[in-house]
C-alpha positions, 0 to 999 in steps of 0.5 A: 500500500502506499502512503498518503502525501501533503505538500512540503511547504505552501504554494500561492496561485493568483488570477481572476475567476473564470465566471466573476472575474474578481481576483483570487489569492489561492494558498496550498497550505500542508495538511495532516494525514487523514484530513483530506482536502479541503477549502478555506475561505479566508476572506470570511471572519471567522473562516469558514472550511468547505471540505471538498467532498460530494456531500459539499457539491453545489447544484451548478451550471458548467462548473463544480463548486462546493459549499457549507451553508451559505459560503460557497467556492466556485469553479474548484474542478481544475483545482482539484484535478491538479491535487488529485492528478498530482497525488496528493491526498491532505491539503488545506486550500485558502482562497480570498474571494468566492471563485478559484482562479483560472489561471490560462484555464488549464490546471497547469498553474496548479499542478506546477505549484504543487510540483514547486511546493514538493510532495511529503509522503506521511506516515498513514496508508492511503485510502483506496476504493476499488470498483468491484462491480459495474456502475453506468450512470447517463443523461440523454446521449452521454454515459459514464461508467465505472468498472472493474480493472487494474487494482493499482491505478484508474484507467480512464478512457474518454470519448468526446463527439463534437462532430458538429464542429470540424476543428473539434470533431470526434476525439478519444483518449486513454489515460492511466492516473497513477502510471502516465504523466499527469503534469505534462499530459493533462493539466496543460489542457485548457477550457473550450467553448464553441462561439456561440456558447461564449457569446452567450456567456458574454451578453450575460457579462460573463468572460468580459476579461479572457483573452484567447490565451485563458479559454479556447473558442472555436468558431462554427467552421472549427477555427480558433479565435485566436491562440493556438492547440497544444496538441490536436486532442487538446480538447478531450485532454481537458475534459480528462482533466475535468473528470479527474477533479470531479472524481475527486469528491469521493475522498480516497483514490479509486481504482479500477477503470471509467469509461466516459462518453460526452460526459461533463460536470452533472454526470460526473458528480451523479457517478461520484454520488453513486460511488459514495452510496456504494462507498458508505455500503449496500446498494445506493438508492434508486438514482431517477433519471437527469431531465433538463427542460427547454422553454418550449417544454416549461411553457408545456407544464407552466400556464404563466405567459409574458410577462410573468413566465419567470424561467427560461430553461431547466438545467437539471432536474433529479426526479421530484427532488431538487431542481435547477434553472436559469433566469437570463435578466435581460434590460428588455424586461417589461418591470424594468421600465418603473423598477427604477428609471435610472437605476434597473433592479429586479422586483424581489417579488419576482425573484421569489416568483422564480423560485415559486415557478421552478417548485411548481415544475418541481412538485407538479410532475409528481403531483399530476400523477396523483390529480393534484396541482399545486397552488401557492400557500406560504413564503417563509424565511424569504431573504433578498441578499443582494440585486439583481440587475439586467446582464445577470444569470439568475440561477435558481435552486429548489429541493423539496422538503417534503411532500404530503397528501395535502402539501408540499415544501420545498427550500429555494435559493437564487444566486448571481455568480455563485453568491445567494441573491435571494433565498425562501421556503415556499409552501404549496396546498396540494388540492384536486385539478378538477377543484381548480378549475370549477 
């Protein structure tokens, strides 16, 4: 068996994030055996320590962030892969600011830090989980897998299909963590997007400050805006290294062999969360499918209409347990007119609206079945955290607390860049459809 390692001496990593753009101070501190990895949010008083483990995940959109509570650190998965990929098994993570750097959008900042800092082998046997049996998790077109294999490393082998776009096209690798090179195969690879995703993200204000050396952007012809490959599969090295840190989260090492096909953060994180299950013993519960939703298909289940529809797409959706969506803010908005000339800012009533409306989605598909629809009781603990003004990304988060023959619970938060704008416990009286409509 081999021993658990920790970093010699501290390491410092500063840049902006890659969503808010606010500048990090990131600092790897030495740890002792058996802690894990965890971050630290300096900037809090007193401290606050997000361990970074699947219990700690935070529903979000194109990236894996931790939280306790209300303190969250976002866009941690390059950070950890450098971690993991580097071996390392104890380590307290500081950061400044609510997002970890990006750095060029690789891990190899990271990676090179820890290199730098120097591995301290200690004195306790690393924890390890060996896949015993196959596990298949899938959402839609794209598949992960666990399965049994070598007993002392993780064989991981990626399929990547973009064949809709030829500087892209259709990409595999196989990579051995724990034999093959992390640090020069991996972590150099950096984050890409198609053109028509970033220009997305920049009308909502997002990655106003990347430069084409800090994210890869192809056009719909497959050129690159800018910059250049490091390697012609430098896409599907990344998304390796964005598994690897997602992986992470279940807090030991793994052996055996995964299998991934247009895999990204959510079935990572659902591959993980099946692992623990398996992990804490017995069989994991029934894990219901991932559905996401278009505004065709929310329009098909809500009867809100302009201008009171206040979502416009699913990203997530776990059975009838927990939600996420999005509400692009946009300056066109009807409410903006006298809320305030001069100084735009969404109603908070309406905030709660989208919390309302994303609980009704949530609540309704289990409820309809029964007859039953969802009518509005009572708002509880409502906060308003901060504005919301036009160019934000609104994403809203609903978990149903419970669910009785004659009401349903659910626990909402809405956040701008990772940081809680509102928050609320809404109640809702489950009564007969045919009731409602007499």
């Amino acid at each position: 068996m081999s021993k658990q390692k920790t970093i010699k001496k501290t390491a410092t990593v500063e840049s902006p994030g890659l969503f808010s753009g606010k500048n990090c101070a990131m600092r790897f501190v030495p740890a002792r055996p058996d802690s894990g990895v965890a971050f630290l949010r300096t900037d809090i008083d007193p401290p606050v320590r997000i361990p970074a483990g699947i219990a700690s995940t935070a529903m979000r959109d194109r990236r894996t962030s931790l939280a306790e509570g209300e303190v969250a650190i976002e866009t941690v998965e390059h950070v950890l892969s450098a971690v993991w990929g580097m071996g390392i098994d104890n380590l307290t993570i500081e950061a400044d600011t609510p997002e970890a750097p990006n750095t060029d959008g690789s891990a190899k900042v990271f990676a090179d830090a820890i290199a730098h800092a120097g591995l301290q082998e200690q004195d306790v046997e690393v924890s390890v989980y060996a896949i015993a049996e196959p596990i298949v998790v899938t959402n839609g077109q794209s598949m992960l897998s666990a399965l049994p294999g070598a007993d002392d490393r993780l064989e991981i082998l990626y399929d990547l299909d973009y064949a809709q776009n030829p500087g892209i096209g259709r990409q595999t690798l196989r990579f051995d963590l724990g034999v093959d090179d992390y640090a020069t195969e991996i972590a150099p690879a950096r984050t890409f997007l198609l053109q028509a995703e970033a220009e997305e993200m920049r009308s909502l204000g997002i990655g106003h400050h990347l430069t084409e050396n800090e994210i890869l952007v192809f056009t719909p012809t497959g050129e690159l805006m800018g910059g250049r490959l490091l390697s012609p599969d430098e896409p599907v090295r990344h998304k390796v290294c964005d598994l690897i840190g997602d992986l992470s989260l279940l807090g030991r090492r793994i052996t055996g062999r995964i299998v991934a096909s247009r895999s990204g953060h959510v079935l990572n994180r659902r591959l993980v969360s099946v692992l623990a299950d398996r992990l804490a013993g017995g069989m994991p519960p029934a894990q219901p499918p991932l559905e996401s939703m278009d505004i065709d298909d929310i329009i098909g289940v809500l009867p809100h209409r302009y201008p009171f529809l206040m979502l416009d797409r699913v990203l997530e959706m776990q059975g009838n347990r927990r939600a996420t969506a999005v509400k692009n803010v946009s300056i066109n908005e009807p409410f903006f007119q006298g809320h305030y000339p001069g100084q735009p800012i969404m109603p908070g009533v309406l905030i709660v609206e989208a919390m309302a409306q994303l609980s009704g989605i949530l609540l309704g598909r289990h409820l309809a079945r029964e007859g039953k629809v969802a009518i509005l009781l009572a708002i509880d603990n409502a906060r308003i955290r901060k504005p919301v003004r036009p160019g934000d990304r609104l994403v809203i988060e609903a978990e149903s607390l419970r669910v009785r023959p004659k009401m349903g619970h659910c626990k909402c938060t809405a956040r701008v860049d990772g940081e809680v704008a509102a928050e609320a416990e809404i109640k809702f009286m489950l009564v007969d459809a045919d009731k409602v409509r007499q």
